[in-house]
N, C-alpha and C positions, 0 to 999 in steps of 0.2 A: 504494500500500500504506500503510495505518495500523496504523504499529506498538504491541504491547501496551505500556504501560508499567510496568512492574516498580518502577521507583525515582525519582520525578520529585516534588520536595517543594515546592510552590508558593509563590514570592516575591512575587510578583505575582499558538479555538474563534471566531475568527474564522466565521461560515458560509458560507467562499466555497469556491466550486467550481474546484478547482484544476486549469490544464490538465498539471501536470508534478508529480512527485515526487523529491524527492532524500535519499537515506538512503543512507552510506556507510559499510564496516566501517573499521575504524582501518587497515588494510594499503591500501584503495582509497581513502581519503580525499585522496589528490593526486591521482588520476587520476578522480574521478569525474565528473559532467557538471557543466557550470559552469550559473550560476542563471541566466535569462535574463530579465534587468530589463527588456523590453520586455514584461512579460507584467504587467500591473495585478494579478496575485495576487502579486506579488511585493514590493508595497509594502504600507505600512501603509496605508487610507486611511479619513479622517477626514470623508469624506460630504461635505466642502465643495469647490464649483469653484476653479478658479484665477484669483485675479485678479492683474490683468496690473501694476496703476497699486501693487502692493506687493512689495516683496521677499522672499525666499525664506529660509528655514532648511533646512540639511540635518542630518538628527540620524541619530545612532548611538545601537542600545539596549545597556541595560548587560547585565550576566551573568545571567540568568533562569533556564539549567536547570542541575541536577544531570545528573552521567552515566547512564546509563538503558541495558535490555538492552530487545531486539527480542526477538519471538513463539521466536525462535530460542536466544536464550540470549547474542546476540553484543552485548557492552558497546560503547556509543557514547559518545566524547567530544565528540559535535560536536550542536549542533542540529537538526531536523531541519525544515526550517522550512515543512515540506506538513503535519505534523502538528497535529489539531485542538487538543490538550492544550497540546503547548508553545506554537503560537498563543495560546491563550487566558492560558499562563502571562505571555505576553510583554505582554500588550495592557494592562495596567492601565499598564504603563511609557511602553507609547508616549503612551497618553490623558493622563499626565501630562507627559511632555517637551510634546506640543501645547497643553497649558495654558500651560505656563508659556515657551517660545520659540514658539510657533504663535499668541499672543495678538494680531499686529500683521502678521504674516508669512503667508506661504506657507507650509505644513510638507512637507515630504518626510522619506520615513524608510524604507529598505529592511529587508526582511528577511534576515535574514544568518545564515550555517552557521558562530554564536558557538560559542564551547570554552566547555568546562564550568567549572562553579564548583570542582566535583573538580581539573580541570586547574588552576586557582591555587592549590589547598591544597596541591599538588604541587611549588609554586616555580617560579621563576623559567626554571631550564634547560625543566619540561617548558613551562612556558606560551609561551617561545621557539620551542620543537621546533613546535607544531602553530597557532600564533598565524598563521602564512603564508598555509594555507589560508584562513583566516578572511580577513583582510585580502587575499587576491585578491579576496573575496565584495563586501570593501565599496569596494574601487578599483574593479571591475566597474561598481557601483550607480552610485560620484559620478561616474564616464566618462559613462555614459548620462545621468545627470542633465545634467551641464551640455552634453550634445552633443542632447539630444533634448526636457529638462522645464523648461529654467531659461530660456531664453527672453532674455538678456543683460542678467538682473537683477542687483543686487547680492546676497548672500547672508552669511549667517553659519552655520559650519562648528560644532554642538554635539553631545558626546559625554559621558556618564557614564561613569566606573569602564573595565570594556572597550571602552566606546567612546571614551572618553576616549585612550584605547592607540589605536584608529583615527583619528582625529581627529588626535595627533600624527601619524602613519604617512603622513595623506593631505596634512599644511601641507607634510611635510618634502619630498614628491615631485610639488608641486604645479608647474606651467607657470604661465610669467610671466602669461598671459594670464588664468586660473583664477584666481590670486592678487590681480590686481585688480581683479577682480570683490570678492573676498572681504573684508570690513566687519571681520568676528573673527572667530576660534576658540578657543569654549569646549572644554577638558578640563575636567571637574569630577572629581577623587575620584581621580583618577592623577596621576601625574608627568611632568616634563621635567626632565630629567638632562643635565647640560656636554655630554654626550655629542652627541644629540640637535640640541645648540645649535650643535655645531659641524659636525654633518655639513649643515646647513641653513642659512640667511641668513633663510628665510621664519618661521622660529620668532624672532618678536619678541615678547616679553612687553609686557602690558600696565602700562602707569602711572600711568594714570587711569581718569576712569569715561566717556570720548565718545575714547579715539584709535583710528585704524582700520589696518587690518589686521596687527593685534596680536593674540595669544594670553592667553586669561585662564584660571588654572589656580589652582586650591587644595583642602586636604583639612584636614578637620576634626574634633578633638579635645578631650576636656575634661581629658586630662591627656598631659600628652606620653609617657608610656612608653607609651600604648596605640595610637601611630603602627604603619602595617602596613608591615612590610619589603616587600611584595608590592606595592602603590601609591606610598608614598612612600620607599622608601628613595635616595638620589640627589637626590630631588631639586632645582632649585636656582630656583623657579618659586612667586611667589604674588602673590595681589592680594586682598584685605579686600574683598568684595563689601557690605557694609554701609559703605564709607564712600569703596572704591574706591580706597585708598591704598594703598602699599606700606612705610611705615616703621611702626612699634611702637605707632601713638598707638590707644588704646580707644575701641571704637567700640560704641555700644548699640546693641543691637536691639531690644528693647522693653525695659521696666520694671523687667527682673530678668535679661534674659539681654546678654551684653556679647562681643566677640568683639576678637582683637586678633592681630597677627603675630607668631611667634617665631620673630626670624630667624638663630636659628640652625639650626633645622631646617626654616624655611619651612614649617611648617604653624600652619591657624589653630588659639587656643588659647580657645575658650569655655569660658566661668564665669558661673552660676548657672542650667545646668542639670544635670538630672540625670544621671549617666554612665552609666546603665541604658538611658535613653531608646531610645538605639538597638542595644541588644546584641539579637544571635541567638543563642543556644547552639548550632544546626548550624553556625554559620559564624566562632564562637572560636575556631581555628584560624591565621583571617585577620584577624578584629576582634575583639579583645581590650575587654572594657570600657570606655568612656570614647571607644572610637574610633564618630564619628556618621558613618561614610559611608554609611549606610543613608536617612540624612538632610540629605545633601549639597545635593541640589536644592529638599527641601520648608523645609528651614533657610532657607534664602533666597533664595523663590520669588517675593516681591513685586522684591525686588533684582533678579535676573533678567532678570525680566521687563520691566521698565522698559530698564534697561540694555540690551537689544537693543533697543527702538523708538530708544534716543539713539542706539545705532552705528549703524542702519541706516538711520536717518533725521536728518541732523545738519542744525543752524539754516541 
């Protein structure tokens, strides 16, 4: 079934033939069928084979749909991920994560039954309340991955915004074995809170720009009061992707734009761009002015990108 959509505002129609459908009302959403990652329409896939003599990236997409009603009238918080629209809402995302961590690597990247953008402007309690399902979607995915597509390569673990919230969920409950395989895990655009740090040993933050199996996380601003309770509140988690440091020294990015830590709230503080650049007005709510998470990965997508061939390939 392809449901109508009523309310789906595009951030970001795949043409595959899908053999399974999964659409849940909010009452059935824990009981519904689970996604069955053995199934190639379950991934994203970027046309290229797999080659053996490189290593892997697993990526998590960020938040891509608003909530949305069915032909029926019944409101979804969840994605629906047979659907041709949110597919196609989602794919401009993925084509960029494979840009910029798929340049040197393997990419893999499941599709997953994400909560809505609704469900964050909601807070904290509801995005707890229904983040579970979600997160069975994407332990389901990295299970099969590393049991049936990774092949005992090494890998790096990257996630945006909500996936970034995966990404921590999957270092914290990872097996000794999983783990050393694992080079880093990027969060981009979310947090790691005391909390987090202490329910896990695997959550090492990163200190430089080549140590491995460390976590590298930050979120970015042109002014600090337009930090988002919703991503960064807690947090206690950063590294200067422009210079790879972790103490306060300024680091330029090109000619005019400069980025630096403030480490009182651990987030980055860019100057000399514009604080417009990355504002939405549907999504003011969460990003208040000056906050660039919309532009968390394209900000420093040469950075990036480099930086995974050094962790995953060291001298």
């Amino acid at each position: 079934m392809v449901h109508k959509q009523k309310r789906m505002k595009p951030i970001w129609f795949l043409p595959i033939l899908l053999l399974w459908v999964v659409s849940c009302k909010e009452a059935e959403e824990r009981s519904c069928s689970e996604v069955d990652y053995a199934l190639s329409s379950a991934w994203y896939d970027n046309g290229k084979a797999v080659d053996r003599s490189k290593a892997d990236v697993f990526y998590i997409l960020p938040t891509c749909i608003f909530d949305w009603e069915d032909s029926s009238g019944e409101v979804h918080h969840y994605a629906d991920i047979a659907d041709a629209q949110q597919r196609e809402q989602m794919r401009p995302s993925y084509e960029l994560a494979d840009a910029i961590f798929g340049d040197s690597a393997n990419f893999f990247a499941p599709y997953y039954r994400q909560i809505s953008l609704n469900s964050w402007m909601e807070g904290d309690a509801v995005v707890e309340k229904r983040f579970p399902q979600t997160m069975a979607d994407i332990k389901a995915a990295f299970d099969y991955y590393m049991e049936h597509l990774n092949g005992g390569r090494k890998f790096v673990l990257a996630g945006f915004s909500q996936g970034g919230k995966g990404v921590v969920e999957l270092v914290k409950a990872m097996s000794d074995d999983d783990f050393n395989q694992m080079a880093a895990a990027y969060v981009i655009g979310y947090r790691i809170t005391q909390e987090d740090m202490d329910q896990s040993p695997r959550l090492v933050l990163a200190t430089g720009r080549t140590d491995r199996g460390v976590t590298v996380c930050y979120n970015s601003v042109t002014d600090l009061s337009a930090l988002s309770p919703v991503v960064s509140q807690g947090n206690v988690a950063v590294i200067n992707p422009v210079n790879w440091a972790t103490d306060e020294r300024v680091a330029p990015l090109n000619d005019t734009v400069s980025v630096r830590i403030d480490s009182g709230t651990k987030a980055l503080l860019v100057t000399g761009l514009d604080p417009g650049t990355a504002y939405e007005p549907s999504l003011s709510s969460l990003f208040k002015k000056g906050n660039l998470h919309l532009l968390e990965l394209t900000l420093y997508q040469e950075q990036l990108t480099e930086n995974v061939k050094e962790r995953l390939y060291p001298d």
